[in-house]
Every structure is written in structure tokens, then in C-alpha cells.
N, C-alpha and C positions, 0 to 999 in steps of 0.2 A: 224888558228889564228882568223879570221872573228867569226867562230863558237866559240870560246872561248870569242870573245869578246860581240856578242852577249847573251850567257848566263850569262857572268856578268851584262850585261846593265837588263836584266831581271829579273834578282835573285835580285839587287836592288830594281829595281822598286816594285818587289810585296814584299819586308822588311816592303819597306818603306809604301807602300798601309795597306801592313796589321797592323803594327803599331800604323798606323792612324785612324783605324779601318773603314777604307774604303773599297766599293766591287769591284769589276771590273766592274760592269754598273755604279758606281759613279765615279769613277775613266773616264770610257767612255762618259758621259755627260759632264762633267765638261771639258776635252778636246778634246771633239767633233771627238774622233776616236772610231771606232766600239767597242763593248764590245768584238768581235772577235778578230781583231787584238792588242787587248792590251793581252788576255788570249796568243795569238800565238808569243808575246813578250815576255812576261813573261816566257815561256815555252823555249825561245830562237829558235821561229822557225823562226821571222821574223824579218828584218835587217831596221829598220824604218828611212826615215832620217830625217836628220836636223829638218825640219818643226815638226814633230809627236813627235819625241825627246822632243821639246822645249815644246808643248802643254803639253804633258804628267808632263814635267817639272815644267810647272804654274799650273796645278791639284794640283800638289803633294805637291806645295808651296817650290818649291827647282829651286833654279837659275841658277845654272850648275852644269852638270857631269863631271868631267877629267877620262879617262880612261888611267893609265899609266902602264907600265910593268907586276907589279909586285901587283898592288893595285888598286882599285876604291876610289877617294876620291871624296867626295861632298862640293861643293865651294856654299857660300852664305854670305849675306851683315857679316854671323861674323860665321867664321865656324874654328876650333880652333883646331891644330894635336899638340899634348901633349905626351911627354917620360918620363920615369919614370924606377925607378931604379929595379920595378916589376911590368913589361906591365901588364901582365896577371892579378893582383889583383888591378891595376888603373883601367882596363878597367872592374872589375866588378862593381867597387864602381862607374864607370862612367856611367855606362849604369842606373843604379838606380836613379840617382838624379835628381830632377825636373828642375833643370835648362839646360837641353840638351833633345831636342827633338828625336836625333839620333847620335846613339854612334857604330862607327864599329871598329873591331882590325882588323890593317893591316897585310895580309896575311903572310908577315915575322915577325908578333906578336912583330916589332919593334917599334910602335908609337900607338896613340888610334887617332883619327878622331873621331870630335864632332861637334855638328849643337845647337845653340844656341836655345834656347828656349826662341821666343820673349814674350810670355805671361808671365813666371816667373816672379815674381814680387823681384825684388831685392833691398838690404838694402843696395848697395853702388852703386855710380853712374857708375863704368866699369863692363861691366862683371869679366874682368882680377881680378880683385880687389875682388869681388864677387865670383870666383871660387876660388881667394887663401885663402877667408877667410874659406868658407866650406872646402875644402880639408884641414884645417888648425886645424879647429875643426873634423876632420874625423884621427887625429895625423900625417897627411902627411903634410912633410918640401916642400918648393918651394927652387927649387936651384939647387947646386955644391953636389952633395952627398958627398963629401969631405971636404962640411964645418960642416957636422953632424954627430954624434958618428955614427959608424960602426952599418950594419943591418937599418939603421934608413928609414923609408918609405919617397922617394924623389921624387917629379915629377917637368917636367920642361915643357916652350912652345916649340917646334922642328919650329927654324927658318930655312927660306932658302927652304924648302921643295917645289920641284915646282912640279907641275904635267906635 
């Protein structure tokens, strides 16, 4: 279970590294852990704690990691787990949009997990407000899939969801 759990904490981190188009010596600078043990993280060979976790964590501009059962989710000042009536085609159109910096499907491809994108420059003052409009214009309903004709593309926010 450790080894499992460290290759998730790794397999993150270098997503999210490489994303950002970041190397593992900028990634090493920036949280003042060796360029070595961040590659031997990533790779899942080493168990870093608390401390190194956390640096690695303000490198990468991510405020905390939950590691739960089933899923990795990433918690920050607006990080947003969204269902929808077809995971799998929410979470293509989510990962593209500029207003998310980091979009993952949850391992049981039950929910999408998203990381707000503070740069996006947005045309209403919530994000909430702000993703229902583009998802709105993208012909996805917010809701009850049962307030909209059959087949119709639904997504909602997944309250409650604790890590």
C-alpha cells in the first residue's frame, strides 16, 4: 500500500511538473530538494515527508494533496470536483479550457477534479458563474438531467465529496 501510495504522490507530481512546463532542476531550485530526490519521487522510489511534500507543493503552486482510497485529489483556494451525465466527454472538454489549470478523471471515471486557473481572465465575477456560462455555450445543461430532454449533455458540482 506505501508503494502504491507513493507512486501516486509521484505520478502527480511529474503531471503536474510537466504541464507547467517545468524540469526537475526547476522544480529542485524553487523547493530546495535535490534534483535527485525529486527524479527518485517521481519514479516512486522515495517516501518524502511532510516537510519536502509541502516545498515540492509551493514549487508547483498547489496547496495540498489528499491521498484517498480510490483517487488523488488536489485541494486549493478553488479547486472544483464536477459530475456529469458523460464523465468521460466532461472531462475532455475540461482538460482543454483555459480557465482550469489541471483537470484529472477520477480513477472510478466517476467525477472530473479541477484546479482553477487564477490567470484566466474572466467575464463574471464567480468562477461557478463563469464555468456555467462556458459549459453553457459548449451546449452542456447545469443540473438535474431530468429537468432536460433525454440524451441531453448535464454536468453538476459533486458536493460533500471529502477526501
Amino acid at each position: 500500500m506505501k508503494e502504491k501510495r507513493e507512486r501516486n504522490i509521484g505520478n502527480l507530481f511529474v503531471s503536474i511538473r510537466k504541464m507547467m512546463g517545468l524540469s526537475q532542476m526547476e522544480v529542485a531550485e524553487k523547493s530546495h530538494v535535490t534534483r535527485q530526490n525529486i527524479s527518485r519521487i517521481e519514479l516512486g522510489r522515495y517516501s518524502p515527508g511532510v516537510d519536502v511534500i509541502q516545498r515540492i507543493e509551493d514549487a508547483l503552486g498547489i496547496e495540498r494533496i489528499y491521498i484517498t482510497k480510490n483517487n488523488i485529489i488536489m485541494a486549493e483556494s478553488l479547486s472544483l470536483i464536477l459530475g456529469a451525465t458523460d464523465v468521460q466527454e466532461l472531462y475532455k472538454v475540461a482538460k482543454v479550457l483555459p480557465c482550469f489549470r489541471l483537470v484529472e478523471l477520477s480513477k472510478d471515471k466517476n467525477f472530473v477534479s479541477a484546479i482553477w486557473n487564477d490567470e484566466y481572465e474572466m467575464d463574471y465575477e464567480e468562477p461557478e458563474m463563469e464555468l456555467d456560462s462556458i459549459l453553457t455555450n459548449l451546449n452542456w445543461c447545469c443540473g438535474d438531467p431530468e429537468e432536460y430532454p433525454l440524451g441531453s449533455k448535464c454536468w453538476w458540482f459533486v458536493e460533500g465529496l471529502e477526501p
